[in-house]
N, C-alpha and C positions, 0 to 999 in steps of 0.2 A: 724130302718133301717139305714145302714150307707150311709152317704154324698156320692155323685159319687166323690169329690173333695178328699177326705180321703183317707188315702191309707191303706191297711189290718194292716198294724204296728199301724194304727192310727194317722201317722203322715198328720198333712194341708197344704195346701200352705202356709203359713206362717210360717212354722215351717221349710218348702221344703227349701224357700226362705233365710230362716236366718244361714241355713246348708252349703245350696251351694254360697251365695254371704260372708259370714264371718259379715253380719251384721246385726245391730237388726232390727224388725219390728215394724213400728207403728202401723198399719192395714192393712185391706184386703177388696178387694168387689169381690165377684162372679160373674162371667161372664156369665158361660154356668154348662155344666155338667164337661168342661174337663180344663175349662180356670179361673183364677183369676187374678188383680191386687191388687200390693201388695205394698206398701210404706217402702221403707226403713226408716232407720233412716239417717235424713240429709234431709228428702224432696223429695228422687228420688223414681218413680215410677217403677215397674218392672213387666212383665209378667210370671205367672207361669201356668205350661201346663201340665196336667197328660195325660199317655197314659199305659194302661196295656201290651200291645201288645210288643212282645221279640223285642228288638231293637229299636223297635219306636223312640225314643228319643236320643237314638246317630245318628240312621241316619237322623233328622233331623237337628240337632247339627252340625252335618259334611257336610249336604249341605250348611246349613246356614255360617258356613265358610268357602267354597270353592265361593257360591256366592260373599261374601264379600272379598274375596282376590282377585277379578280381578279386585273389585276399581271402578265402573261403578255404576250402579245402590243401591242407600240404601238400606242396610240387617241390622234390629236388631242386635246389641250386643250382644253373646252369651254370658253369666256367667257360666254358667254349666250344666250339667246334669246327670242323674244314670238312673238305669232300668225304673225309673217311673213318673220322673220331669223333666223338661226341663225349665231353668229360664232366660228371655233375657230381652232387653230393651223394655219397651213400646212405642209406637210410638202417640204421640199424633195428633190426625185424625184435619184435614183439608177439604176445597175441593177441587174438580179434576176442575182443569184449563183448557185452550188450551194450554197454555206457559208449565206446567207440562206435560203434555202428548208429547208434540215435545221434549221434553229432555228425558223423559222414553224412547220413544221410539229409541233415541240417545243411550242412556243409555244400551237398552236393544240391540240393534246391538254387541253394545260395548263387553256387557257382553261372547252375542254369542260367538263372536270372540275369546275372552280368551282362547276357545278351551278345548276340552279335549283329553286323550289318546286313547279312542277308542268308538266307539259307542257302548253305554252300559254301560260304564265306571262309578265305583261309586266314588266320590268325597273322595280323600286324607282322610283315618282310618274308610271311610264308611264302607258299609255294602253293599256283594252281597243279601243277602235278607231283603229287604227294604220296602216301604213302599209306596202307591201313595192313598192317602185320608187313608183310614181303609182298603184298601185291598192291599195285599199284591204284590209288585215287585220286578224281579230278574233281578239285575243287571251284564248279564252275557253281556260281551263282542263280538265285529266282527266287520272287519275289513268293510264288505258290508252292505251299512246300507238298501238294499231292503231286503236281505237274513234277518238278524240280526231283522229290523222290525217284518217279516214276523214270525218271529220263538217267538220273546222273549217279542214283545207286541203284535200283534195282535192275534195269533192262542192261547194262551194263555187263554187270556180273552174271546172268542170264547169257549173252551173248558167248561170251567166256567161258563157259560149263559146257556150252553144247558145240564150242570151236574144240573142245579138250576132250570132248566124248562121256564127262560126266554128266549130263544131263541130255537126255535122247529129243533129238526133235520135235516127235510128238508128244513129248511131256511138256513144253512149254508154253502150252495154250492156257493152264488153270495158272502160271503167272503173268500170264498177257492181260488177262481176265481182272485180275487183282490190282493189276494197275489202269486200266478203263475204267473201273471201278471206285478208285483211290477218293476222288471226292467224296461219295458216300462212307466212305471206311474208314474216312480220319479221324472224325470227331470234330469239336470246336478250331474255328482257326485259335492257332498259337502264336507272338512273336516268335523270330528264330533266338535261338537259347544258345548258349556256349556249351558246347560240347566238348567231352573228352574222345570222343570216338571210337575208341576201342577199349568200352569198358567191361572186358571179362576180369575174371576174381582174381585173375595172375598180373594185371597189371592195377591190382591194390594191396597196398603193400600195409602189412598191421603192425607202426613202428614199436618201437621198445618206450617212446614219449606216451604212449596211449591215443593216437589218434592215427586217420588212416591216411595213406598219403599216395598219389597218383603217380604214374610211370606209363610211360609206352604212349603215347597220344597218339591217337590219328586227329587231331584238332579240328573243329570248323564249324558253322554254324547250323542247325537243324531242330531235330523238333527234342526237345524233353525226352520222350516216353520213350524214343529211340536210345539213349543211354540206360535208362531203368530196366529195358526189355534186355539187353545186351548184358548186363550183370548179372539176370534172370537165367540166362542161356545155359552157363555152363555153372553156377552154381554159387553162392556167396557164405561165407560165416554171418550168422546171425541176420540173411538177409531180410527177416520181416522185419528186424528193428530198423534198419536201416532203411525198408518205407516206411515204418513207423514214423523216424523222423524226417523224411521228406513230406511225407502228408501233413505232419506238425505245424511246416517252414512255408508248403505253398502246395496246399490241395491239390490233388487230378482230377481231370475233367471225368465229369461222367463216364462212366465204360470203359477208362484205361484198360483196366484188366483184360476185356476183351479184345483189347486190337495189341495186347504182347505179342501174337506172333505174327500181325503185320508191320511189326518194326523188327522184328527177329528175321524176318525175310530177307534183308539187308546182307545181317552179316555172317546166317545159311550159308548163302550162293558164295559170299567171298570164300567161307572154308571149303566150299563146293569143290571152289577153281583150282584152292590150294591143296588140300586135303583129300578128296576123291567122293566118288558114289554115297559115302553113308548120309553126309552131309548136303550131298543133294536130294536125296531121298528125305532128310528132316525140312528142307527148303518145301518141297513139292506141300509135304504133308500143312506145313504151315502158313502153304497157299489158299488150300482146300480150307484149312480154320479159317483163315479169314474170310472167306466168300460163304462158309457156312451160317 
């Protein structure tokens, strides 16, 4: 049976590694099914990452340097990538501080602001069909981010749950509802913000430097509060410092706190599609908040 790490050529991470950085390797340790570290030659560590999936790996590539070009928050070193590797710096893990978290969250304001061209918008040589964990997103642009939500992340994913039998038919009227609605539920218009996309607690990493640093992007342009609800989701260290120092760097509009689980709707329904019933059942419920 062939390795998950292997790729049909036959080629390893180590061989991935020594291809796209130009240098030798001393070893390797396996991580998961899709992740290795890998030792260069000279002592430096490196992370290699297989993904079969069309695209997968430039559009992570191209988030990872759109985040790292606004200069805020740490993003891994990209070395390179092709259809099936993606090879960056490893980050050697630490722990989550209070003083860490008040500067991520600094950081992570920062980021926002950097901005993007449009809500939707995929990060400079991405990709409109990208990527957000293993299921698949389209990075189509609008100018409205109720409208543009409504169409290009939530109805979507909605569509998806009730093709997969996780979400029942007639349950999808109170998220029908919420996006008819979405005008009234957003709050102030926003510019669109640079987003990290997929920001749960496992894709921040608390280096050994003392600062925190970002992995896994689903990149693209969107509203703020949709990143903050998303780290909210499944749980952060020291998460109140860390809006402590995002409110420090650039205040939220009125009633943010109120509309977390209309931007938590989002990325529900994705665990929905991928993960099953429990997660569409937190979706449902986090319909019903919002429209309460």
């Amino acid at each position: 049976m062939t390795h998950p790490l292997v790729a049909e050529d036959g080629e390893d991470p180590g061989a991935a590694a020594a291809r796209i950085t130009g240098h030798a390797v001393r070893g390797e340790r396996r991580l998961s099914g899709s992740l290795a570290e890998v030792g260069l030659d000279g002592g430096q560590l490196v992370m290699v990452k297989r993904a079969d999936e069309p695209g997968a790996m430039h559009a992570e590539a191209a988030g990872l340097c759109w985040l790292a070009d606004a200069g805020t928050v740490r993003v891994p070193h990209v070395y390179g990538y092709d259809r099936r590797w993606l090879v960056t710096d490893l980050v050697p893990q630490g722990r989550p501080t209070a003083h860490a978290a008040v500067r991520f969250g600094r950081g992570l304001a920062a980021l926002h602001a950097a901005g993007a061209p449009a809500f939707g918008a995929p990060p400079p040589g991405g990709l409109v069909n990208a990527y957000i964990g293993l299921a698949p997103m389209r990075n189509v642009t609008g100018a409205d981010w109720s409208r543009w939500y409504a169409e290009h992340r939530v109805l979507p994913y909605l569509r998806a749950a009730v093709d997969r039998g996780t979400i029942r038919p007639a349950e999808t009227a109170v998220v029908e509802r919420v996006c008819e609605r979405l005008p009234d539920l957003a709050g102030p218009a926003e510019p669109p913000a640079r987003l990290h996309g997929d920001l749960w607690n496992g894709n921040v990493l608390w280096g050994a430097d003392g600062h925190a640093w970002l992995i896994d992007p689903a990149a693209h342009g969107g509203h703020r509060e949709t990143d903050l609800a998303m780290l909210q989701l499944f749980g952060c260290p020291h998460l109140e410092h860390v809006l402590d120092g995002y409110q420090q760097a650039a205040p939220l509009a009125d009633g943010w706190a109120d509309r977390v689980g209309l931007h938590q709707l989002f990325p529900l329904l994705v665990h929905a599609v991928l993960f099953g019933r429990g997660y569409a059942e937190q979706a449902l419920a986090a319909a019903r908040g919002a429209l309460a």
